[in-house]
C-alpha positions in Angstrom: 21.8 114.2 63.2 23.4 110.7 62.1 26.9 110.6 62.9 28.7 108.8 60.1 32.2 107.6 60.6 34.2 105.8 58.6 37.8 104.9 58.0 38.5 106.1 54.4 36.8 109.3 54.9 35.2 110.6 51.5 36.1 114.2 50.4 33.9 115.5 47.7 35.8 117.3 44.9 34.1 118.7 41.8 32.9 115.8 39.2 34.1 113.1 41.5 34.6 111.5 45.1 37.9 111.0 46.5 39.3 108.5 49.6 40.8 110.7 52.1 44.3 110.8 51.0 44.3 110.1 47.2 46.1 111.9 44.7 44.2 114.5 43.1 42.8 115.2 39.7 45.6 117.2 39.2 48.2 114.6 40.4 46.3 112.0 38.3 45.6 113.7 35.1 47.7 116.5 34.7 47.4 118.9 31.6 50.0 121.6 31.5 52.1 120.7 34.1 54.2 124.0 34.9 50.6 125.4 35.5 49.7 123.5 38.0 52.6 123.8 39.9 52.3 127.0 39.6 48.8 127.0 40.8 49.4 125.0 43.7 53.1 126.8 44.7 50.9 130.0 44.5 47.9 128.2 47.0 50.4 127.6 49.8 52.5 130.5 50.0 49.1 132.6 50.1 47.3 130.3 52.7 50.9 130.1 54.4 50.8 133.9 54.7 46.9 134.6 55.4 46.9 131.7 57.9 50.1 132.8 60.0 49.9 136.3 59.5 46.4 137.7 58.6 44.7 135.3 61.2 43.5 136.2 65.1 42.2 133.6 67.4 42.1 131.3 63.7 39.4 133.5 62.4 39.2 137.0 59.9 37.6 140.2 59.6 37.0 141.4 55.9 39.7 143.9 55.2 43.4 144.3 56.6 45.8 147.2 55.6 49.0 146.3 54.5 50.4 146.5 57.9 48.0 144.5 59.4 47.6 147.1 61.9 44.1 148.3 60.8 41.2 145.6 60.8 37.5 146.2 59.3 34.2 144.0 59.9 31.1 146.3 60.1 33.3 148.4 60.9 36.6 149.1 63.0 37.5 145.6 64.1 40.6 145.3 67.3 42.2 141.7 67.2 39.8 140.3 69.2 37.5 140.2 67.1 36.3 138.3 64.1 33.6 138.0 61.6 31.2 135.3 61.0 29.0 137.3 58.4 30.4 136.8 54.6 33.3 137.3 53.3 34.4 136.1 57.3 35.9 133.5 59.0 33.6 130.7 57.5 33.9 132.4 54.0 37.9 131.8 54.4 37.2 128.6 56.2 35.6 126.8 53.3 38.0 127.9 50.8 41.0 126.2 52.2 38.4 122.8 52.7 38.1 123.4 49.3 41.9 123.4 49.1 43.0 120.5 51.3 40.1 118.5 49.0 42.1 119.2 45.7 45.4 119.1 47.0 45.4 116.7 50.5 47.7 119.5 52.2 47.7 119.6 55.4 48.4 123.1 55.8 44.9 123.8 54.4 43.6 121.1 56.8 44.9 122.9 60.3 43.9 126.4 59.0 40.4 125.3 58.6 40.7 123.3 61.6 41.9 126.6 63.2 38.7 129.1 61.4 36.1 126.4 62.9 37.5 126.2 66.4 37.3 129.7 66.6 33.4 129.9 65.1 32.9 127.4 68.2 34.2 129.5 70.7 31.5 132.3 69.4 28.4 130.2 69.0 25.6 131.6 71.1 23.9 129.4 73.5 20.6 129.3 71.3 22.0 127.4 68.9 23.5 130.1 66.4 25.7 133.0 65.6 25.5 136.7 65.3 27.5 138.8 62.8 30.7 138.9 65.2 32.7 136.6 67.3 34.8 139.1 70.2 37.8 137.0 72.2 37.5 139.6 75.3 35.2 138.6 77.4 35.2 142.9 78.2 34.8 143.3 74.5 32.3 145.7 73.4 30.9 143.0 70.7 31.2 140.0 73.1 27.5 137.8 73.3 26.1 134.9 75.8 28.4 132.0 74.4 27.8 128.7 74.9 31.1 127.9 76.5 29.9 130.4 79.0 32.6 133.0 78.9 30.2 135.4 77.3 27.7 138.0 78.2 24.6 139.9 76.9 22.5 138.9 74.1 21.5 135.6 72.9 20.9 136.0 69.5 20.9 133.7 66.8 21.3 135.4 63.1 20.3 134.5 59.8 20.8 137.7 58.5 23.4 138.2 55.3 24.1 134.3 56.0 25.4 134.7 59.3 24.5 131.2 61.2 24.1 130.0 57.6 28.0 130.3 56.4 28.8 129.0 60.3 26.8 125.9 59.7 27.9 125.0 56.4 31.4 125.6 56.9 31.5 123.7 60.1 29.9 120.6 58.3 32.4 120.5 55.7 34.7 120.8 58.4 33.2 118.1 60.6 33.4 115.8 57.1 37.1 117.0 56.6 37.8 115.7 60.0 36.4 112.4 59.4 33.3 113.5 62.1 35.9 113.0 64.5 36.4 116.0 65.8 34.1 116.0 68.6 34.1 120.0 69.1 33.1 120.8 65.5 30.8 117.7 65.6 28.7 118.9 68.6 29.0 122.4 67.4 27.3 121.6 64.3 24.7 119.3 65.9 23.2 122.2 68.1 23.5 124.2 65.3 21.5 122.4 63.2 18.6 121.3 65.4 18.6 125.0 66.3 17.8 125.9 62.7 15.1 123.0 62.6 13.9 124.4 65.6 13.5 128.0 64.6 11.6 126.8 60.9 7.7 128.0 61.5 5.0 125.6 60.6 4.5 127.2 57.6 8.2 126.3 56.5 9.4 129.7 56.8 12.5 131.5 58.9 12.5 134.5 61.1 15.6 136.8 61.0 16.7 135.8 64.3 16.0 133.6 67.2 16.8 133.3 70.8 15.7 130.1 71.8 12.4 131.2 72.9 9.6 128.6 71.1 8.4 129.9 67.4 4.7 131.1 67.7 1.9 129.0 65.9 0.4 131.4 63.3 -2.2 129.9 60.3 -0.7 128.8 57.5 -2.2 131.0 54.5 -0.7 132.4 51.2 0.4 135.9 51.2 -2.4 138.9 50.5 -2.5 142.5 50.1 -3.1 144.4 53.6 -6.1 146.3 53.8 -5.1 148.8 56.0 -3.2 151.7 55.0 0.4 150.2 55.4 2.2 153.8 54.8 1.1 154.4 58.2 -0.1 151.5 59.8 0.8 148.1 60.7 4.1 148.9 61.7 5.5 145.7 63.6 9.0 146.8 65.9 10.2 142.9 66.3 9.8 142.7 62.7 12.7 140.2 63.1 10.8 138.1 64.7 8.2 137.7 61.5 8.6 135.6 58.2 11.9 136.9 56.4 13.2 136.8 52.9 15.5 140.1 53.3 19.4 139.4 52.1 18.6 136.2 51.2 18.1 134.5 54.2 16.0 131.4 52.0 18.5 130.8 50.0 21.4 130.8 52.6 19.1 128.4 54.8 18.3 126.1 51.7 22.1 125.9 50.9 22.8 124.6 54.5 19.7 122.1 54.3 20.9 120.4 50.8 24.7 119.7 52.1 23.4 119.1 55.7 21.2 116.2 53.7 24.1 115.1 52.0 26.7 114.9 54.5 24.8 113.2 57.3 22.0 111.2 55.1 19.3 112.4 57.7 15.7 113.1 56.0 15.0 115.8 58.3 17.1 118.0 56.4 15.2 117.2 53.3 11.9 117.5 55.4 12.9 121.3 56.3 14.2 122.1 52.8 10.7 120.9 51.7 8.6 122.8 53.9 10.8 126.1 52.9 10.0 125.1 49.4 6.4 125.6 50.9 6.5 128.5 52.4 8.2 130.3 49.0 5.5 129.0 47.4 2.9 130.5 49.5 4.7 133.8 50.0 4.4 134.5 45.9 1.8 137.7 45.9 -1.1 137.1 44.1 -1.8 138.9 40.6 -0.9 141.6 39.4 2.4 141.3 41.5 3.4 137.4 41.4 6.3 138.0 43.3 8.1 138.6 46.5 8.8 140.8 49.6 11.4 141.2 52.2 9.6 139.7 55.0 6.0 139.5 56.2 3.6 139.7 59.1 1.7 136.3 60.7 -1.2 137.2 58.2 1.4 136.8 55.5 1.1 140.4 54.2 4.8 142.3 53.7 5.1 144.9 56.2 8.1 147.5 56.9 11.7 146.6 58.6 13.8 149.3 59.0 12.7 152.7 59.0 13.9 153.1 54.9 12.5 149.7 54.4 8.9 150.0 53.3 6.3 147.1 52.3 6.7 146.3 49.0 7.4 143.5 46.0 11.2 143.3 46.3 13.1 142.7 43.3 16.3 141.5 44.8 14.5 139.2 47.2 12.3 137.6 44.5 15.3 136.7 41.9 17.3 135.2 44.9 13.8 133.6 45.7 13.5 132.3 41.6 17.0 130.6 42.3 16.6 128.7 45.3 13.3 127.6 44.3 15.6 126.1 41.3 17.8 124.7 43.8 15.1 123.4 46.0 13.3 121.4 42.7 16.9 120.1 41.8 17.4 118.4 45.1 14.4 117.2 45.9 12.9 115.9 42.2 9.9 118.0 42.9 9.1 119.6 40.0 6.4 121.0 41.7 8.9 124.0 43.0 9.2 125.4 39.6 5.3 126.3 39.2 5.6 129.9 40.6 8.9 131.3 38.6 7.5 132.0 35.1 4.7 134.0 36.5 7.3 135.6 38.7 10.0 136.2 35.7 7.1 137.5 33.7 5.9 140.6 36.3 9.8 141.0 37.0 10.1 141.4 32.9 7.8 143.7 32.7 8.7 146.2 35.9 12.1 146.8 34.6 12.7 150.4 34.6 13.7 152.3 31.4 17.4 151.5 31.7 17.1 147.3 32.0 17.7 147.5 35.7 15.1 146.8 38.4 14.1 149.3 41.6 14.5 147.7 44.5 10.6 148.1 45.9 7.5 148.5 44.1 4.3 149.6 45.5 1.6 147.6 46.5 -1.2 147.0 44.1 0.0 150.0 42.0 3.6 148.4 41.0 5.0 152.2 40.9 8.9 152.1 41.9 9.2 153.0 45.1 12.0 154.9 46.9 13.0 157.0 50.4 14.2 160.5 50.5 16.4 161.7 53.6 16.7 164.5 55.4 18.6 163.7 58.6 17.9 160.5 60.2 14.2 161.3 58.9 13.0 158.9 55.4 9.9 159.8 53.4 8.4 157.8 50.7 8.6 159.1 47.5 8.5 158.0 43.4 11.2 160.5 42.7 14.8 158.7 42.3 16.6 161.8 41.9 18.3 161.9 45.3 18.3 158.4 46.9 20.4 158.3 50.3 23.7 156.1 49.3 23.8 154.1 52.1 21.3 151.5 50.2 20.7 149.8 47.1 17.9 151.3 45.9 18.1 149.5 42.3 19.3 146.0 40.7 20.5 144.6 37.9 18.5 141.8 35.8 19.5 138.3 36.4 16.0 137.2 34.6 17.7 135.9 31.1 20.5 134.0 33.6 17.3 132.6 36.0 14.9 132.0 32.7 18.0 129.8 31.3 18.5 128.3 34.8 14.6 127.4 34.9 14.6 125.5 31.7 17.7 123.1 32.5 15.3 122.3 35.2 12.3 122.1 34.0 13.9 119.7 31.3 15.9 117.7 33.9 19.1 118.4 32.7 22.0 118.5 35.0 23.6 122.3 35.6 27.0 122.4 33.8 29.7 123.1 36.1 31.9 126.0 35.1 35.4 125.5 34.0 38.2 127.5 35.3 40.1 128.6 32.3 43.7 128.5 32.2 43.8 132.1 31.3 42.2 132.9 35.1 44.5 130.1 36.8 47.5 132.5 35.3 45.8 136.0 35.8 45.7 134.6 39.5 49.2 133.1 40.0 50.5 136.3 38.4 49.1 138.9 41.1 50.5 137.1 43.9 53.1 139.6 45.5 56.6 138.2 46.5 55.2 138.2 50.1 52.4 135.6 49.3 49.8 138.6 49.4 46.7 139.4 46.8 46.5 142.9 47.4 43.9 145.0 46.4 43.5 148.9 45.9 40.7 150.9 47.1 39.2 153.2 44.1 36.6 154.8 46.0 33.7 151.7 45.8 31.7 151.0 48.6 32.7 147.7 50.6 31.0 145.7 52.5 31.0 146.7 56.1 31.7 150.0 54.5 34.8 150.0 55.5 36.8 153.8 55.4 39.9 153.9 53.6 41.4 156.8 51.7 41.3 156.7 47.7 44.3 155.1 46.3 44.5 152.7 49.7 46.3 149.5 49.5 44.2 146.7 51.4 44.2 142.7 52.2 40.5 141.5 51.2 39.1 138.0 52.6 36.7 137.6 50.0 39.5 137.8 47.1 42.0 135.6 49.0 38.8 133.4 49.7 37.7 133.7 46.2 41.7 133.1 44.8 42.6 130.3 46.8 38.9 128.6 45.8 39.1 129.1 41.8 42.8 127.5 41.8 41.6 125.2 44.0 38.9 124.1 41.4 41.1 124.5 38.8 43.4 121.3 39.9 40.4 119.6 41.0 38.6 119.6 37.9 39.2 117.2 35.4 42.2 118.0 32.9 
């Protein structure tokens, strides 16, 4: 990594670049000025509260109750613990570097500071994170840290973003911090080789790591097994194989284009490249140009979890569509745009009778597919009259959205940046309580980390704090 220091620090806002320490967008050009003090009155007293109170050790879990006496992650959660895995700590973590870049608060700076010193403190010594970071070194969830106050396993996690978010946050962090910080600096340094490490010759990422050496499999184009995959092929470490599940392509491509950015270093740009690659090769052939949730060394999909067959993945191939956007955008190659009309074409046409999309389809045939349960037992089946609710067995469209996307592209026309209307700015300021909380009410949904709260619970929610602090963040950062 090239370490870049420099005395007038450059923060990057939307639409502009700032010196470390100049007014704002909204001090420079203000608009309606009673909104913006609201907006940024209503920032600090809810990063005041969420920082001081909400916080353990610096970091977050994803829900709170009122009290602050219950905690959820996956799960329970004791004070010891935090999450890395979105909406976490680094989900929190980037929204007040969002807010010291539109504001130059310090509060927002020593918060962050505070969320990345505690993501240190959890990286595993090969290089990553997993989903949790536990401050008792008896803690049931504690793992071999690097600091070496840990225990147990060594794994590294790309799964739902979980070393991705780390990364990214901590590099915004170490660019906050003028790459002074020598912690965050170093942190994000193993971090980052780590990744590059773990990046198959092909160009593609396993689900986790441990430091051991990736294996050298060929590099082909994905095929159709010819064995019978409803009962063979089964692969137990199928972590260790070529993964697209929850999006870990996209999370990974997101850290590659800042990572490029921020420290200038081509190898970034290199790996982002060779992912580009990799999505490229892992498009199905005909009649099913899309793709699956992960793959064996022959580059044909095979099955994850027990209620995770082989099979073109719907989810997995729009998130695929968009960061093979992203990935032409940053690197001029027009060349990662070839595979997504073919792709938007099959996904068109496999829609199910109500617009959405099933989740799997079956090989070659391109029948939905689905599980039935009975106990801890799953069965194939094309019946989606009792799908077990633990799973999102169908999707919604986001092919007009990606078919739009794809022709800014193509054209080479910059993405428009949304606007944050006044009308949200006020919505926002107006649902902060008198305590500086956003609180949220549970109506029976399922959370993420399904967390267990009774109908009609009140509830604190990191990603809508996160998402609150970000939008009014953007909202005086954006040109008036």
């Amino acid at each position: 990594m090239q370490r870049v220091v420099s005395g007038a620090v450059l923060i990057l806002v939307i639409g502009a670049v700032l010196p470390a320490g100049s007014k704002s967008w909204a001090q420079t050009q203000p608009a309606d000025a009673a909104l913006v003090d609201a907006a940024t009155e209503t920032m600090h007293r809810a990063a005041t509260y969420y920082s001081q109170a909400v916080a353990s050790h610096g970091g977050y879990v994803y829900f709170y109750s009122l009290d602050l006496d219950k905690r959820w992650g996956e799960g329970k959660a004791t004070t010891d613990q935090i999450w890395v895995q979105p909406p976490g700590t680094p989900t929190v973590g980037m929204a007040y570097v969002e807010a010291y870049r539109a504001t130059g608060d310090e509060l927002y700076q020593q918060a962050a500071l505070k969320a990345a010193e505690a993501l240190i403190y959890g990286q595993v010594r090969s290089g990553g994170w997993t989903n949790c970071i536990d401050f008792n070194p008896q803690g049931q969830r504690v793992s071999l840290y690097r600091h070496g106050r840990g225990r147990g396993r060594n794994i590294s996690s790309l799964d739902d973003g979980q070393t991705q978010s780390a990364i990214r946050f901590l590099m915004h962090a170490d660019q906050m911090m003028g790459f002074q910080h020598e912690g965050i600096h170093e942190a994000v340094t193993v971090a980052l080789d780590a990744l590059l490490d773990a990046q198959f010759p092909n160009g593609g990422f396993p689900q986790v790591w441990d430091g051991e050496p990736v294996r050298d499999p060929p590099i082909i184009a994905a095929n159709y097994p010819e064995y019978d995959w409803r009962t063979e092929g089964r692969i137990k470490e199928y972590w260790d194989m070529y993964t697209l599940n929850d999006n870990v392509a996209g999370y990974v491509a997101d850290v590659l284009i800042d990572a490029h950015a921020i420290y200038d270093d081509v190898r970034y740009l290199d790996s982002l490249k060779r992912l580009g690659d990799f999505l490229i090769l892992a498009q199905m052939p005909e009649p099913q140009p899309a793709w699956a949730q992960q793959y064996n060394y022959a580059m044909q999909p095979i099955w994850a979890r027990k209620f995770e067959p082989p099979g073109i993945c719907s989810d997995e191939s729009q998130e695929v569509i968009a960061t093979l956007i992203r990935i032409a955008r940053s690197t001029g190659d027009p060349r990662y745009l070839e595979p997504i009309p073919a792709a938007i074409r099959y996904l068109h046409r496999s829609r199910l009778p109500d617009g959405r999309l099933a989740r799997y389809y079956e090989l070659r045939t391109n029948k939905p597919l689905y599980m039935q349960r009975s106990g801890d037992a799953y069965s194939l089946t094309y019946d989606d009259s009792n799908l077990p609710k633990h799973y999102g067995w169908k999707w919604e469209s986001r092919l007009r959205e990606l078919y739009g996307q794809y022709q800014t592209a193509k054209s080479g026309s910059s993405e428009p940046s949304p606007k944050v209307t006044e009308e949200a700015v006020r919505r926002i300021v107006s649902e902060l309580d008198a305590t500086g909380r956003w609180v949220s009410r549970y109506e029976g949904e399922r959370l993420v980390g399904q967390a267990k709260m009774p109908v009609g619970a009140e509830y604190l929610s990191s990603e809508r704090f996160s998402e609150n602090l970000t939008t009014l963040a953007r909202y005086l950062a954006q040109p008036k």
